[in-house]
C-alpha positions in Angstrom: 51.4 90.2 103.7 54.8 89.9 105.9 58.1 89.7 104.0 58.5 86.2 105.0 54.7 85.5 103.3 56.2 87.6 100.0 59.4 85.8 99.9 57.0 81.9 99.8 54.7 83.2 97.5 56.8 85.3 94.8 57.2 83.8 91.7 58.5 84.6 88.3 56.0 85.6 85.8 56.0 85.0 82.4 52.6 85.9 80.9 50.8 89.5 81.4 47.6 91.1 81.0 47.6 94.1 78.7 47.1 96.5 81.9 49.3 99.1 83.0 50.6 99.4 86.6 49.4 102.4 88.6 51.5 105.3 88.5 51.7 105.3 92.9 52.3 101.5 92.7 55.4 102.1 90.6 56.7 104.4 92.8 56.2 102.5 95.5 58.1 99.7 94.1 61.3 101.5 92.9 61.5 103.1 96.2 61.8 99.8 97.3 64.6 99.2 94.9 66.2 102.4 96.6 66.5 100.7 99.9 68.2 98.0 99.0 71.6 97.4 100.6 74.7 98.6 98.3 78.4 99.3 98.1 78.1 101.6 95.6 75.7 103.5 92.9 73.3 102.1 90.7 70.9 103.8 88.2 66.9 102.7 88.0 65.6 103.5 84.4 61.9 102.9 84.3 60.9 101.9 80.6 57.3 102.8 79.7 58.0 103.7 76.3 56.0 100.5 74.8 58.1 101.3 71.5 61.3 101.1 72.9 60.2 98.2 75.2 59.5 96.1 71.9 63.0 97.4 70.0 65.1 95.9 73.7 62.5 93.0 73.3 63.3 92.1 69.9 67.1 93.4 70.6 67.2 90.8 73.2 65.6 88.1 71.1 68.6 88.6 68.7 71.0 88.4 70.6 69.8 85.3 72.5 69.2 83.4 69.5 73.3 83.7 68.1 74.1 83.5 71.7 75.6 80.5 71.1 74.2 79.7 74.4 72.2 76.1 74.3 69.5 77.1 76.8 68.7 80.6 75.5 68.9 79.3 71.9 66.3 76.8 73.6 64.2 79.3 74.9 64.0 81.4 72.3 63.0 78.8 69.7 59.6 77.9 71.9 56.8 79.6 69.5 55.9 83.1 70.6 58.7 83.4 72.8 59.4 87.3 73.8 61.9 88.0 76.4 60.5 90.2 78.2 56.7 88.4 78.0 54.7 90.7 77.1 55.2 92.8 80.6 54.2 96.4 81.0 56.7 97.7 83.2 60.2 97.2 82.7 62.7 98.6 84.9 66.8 98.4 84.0 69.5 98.3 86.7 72.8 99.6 85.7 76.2 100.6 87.4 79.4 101.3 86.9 81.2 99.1 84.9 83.9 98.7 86.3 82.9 99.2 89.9 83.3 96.1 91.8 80.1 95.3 93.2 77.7 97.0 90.8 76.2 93.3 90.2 75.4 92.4 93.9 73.8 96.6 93.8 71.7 95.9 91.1 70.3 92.4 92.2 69.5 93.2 95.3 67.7 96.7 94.3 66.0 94.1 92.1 65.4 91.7 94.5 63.3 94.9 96.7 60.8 95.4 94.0 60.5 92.1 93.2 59.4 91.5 97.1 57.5 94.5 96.7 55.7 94.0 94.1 54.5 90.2 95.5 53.0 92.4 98.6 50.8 94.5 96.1 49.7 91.3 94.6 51.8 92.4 91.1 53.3 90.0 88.8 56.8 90.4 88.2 59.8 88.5 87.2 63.8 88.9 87.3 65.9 89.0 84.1 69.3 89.2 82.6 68.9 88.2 78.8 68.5 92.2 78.5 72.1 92.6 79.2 73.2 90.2 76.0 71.3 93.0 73.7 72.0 96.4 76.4 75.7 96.2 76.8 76.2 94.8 73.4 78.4 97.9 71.6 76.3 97.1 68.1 72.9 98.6 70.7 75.0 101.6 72.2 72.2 104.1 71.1 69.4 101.6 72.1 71.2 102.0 75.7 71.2 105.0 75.8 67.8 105.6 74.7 67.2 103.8 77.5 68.5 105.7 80.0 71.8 103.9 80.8 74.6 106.1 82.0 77.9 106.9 80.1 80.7 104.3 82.0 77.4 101.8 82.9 76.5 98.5 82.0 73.2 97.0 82.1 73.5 94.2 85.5 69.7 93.2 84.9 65.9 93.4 84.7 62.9 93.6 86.2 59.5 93.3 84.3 56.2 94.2 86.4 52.3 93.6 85.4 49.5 91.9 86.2 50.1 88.2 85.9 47.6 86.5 83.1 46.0 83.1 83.9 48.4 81.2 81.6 51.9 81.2 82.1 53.4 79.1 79.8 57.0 79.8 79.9 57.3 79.2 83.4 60.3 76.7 84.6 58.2 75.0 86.5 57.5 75.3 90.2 60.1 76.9 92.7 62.2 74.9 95.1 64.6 75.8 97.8 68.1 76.0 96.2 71.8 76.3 98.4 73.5 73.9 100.3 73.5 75.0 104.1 77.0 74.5 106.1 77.0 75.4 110.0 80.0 76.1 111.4 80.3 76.3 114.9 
């Protein structure tokens, strides 16, 4: 698979086989995280802990239910919703907080394992609901149990498995999004 052929085919996965991801297959993909383009550092804290995935899960699931935001209140009310679905693998991106561009860092680290992870036929999807729960001050020892840095926040997400055969949280199917301007 090319990148452009990665880039068509990946997709956000919301259902996952119980399977774990292959130790060299990891490491593969957060190396690709580490070659992402940045203006500054960001820290990769891969969660395998299935314990501590399911206290951030249900952390999350908290704090998107009193959100008091319509579509994760929406979400979350769909029976059997998790927010993290079930995945493996999940990988938090954090950065300074108060470093300019520790966002863009973080999504596009992100962005490299999610690519990454489409070329090793890997199912995998981006999140930021973990960051309502993560960089909540009520869950400061639930960061740092999870490896986030003193003076970090939480920017996002990446879950990784093997996708199951019914996905049925998806959105729906992916479209091209942007408006294109030329200026010449």
């Amino acid at each position: 698979m090319n990148v452009s052929e990665a880039i068509l085919t990946r997709k956000s996965v919301r259902a996952y086989l119980d399977k774990p991801v292959p130790a060299e297959d990891l490491e593969k993909i957060i190396e690709a995280g580490q070659w992402a383009p940045n203006a500054g550092e960001f820290q990769i804290s891969v969660i395998r802990n299935r314990k501590l995935q399911k206290r951030i899960n249900d952390a999350t699931h908290d704090k998107m239910v009193n959100s008091g935001i319509e579509f994760l209140r929406q979400r979350v009310s769909l029976p059997g919703y998790q927010p993290l679905y079930g995945a493996p693998m999940l990988i938090l991106l954090s950065a300074p907080a108060e470093a300019p561009y520790s966002a863009v860092n973080a999504s596009l680290a992100a962005e490299n394992m999610l690519l990454q992870a489409t070329e090793m036929g890997l199912g995998s999807c981006y999140l930021v609901s973990p960051t309502l729960a993560l960089n909540d001050a009520d869950n400061g020892s639930l960061a740092q149990e999870a490896g986030i840095p003193d003076g970090c926040k939480l920017q996002c997400a990446v879950i990784l498995g093997y996708a199951a055969a019914e996905n049925k949280y998806s959105v729906g199917e992916r479209a091209k999004r942007g408006t294109v301007h030329y200026v010449d």
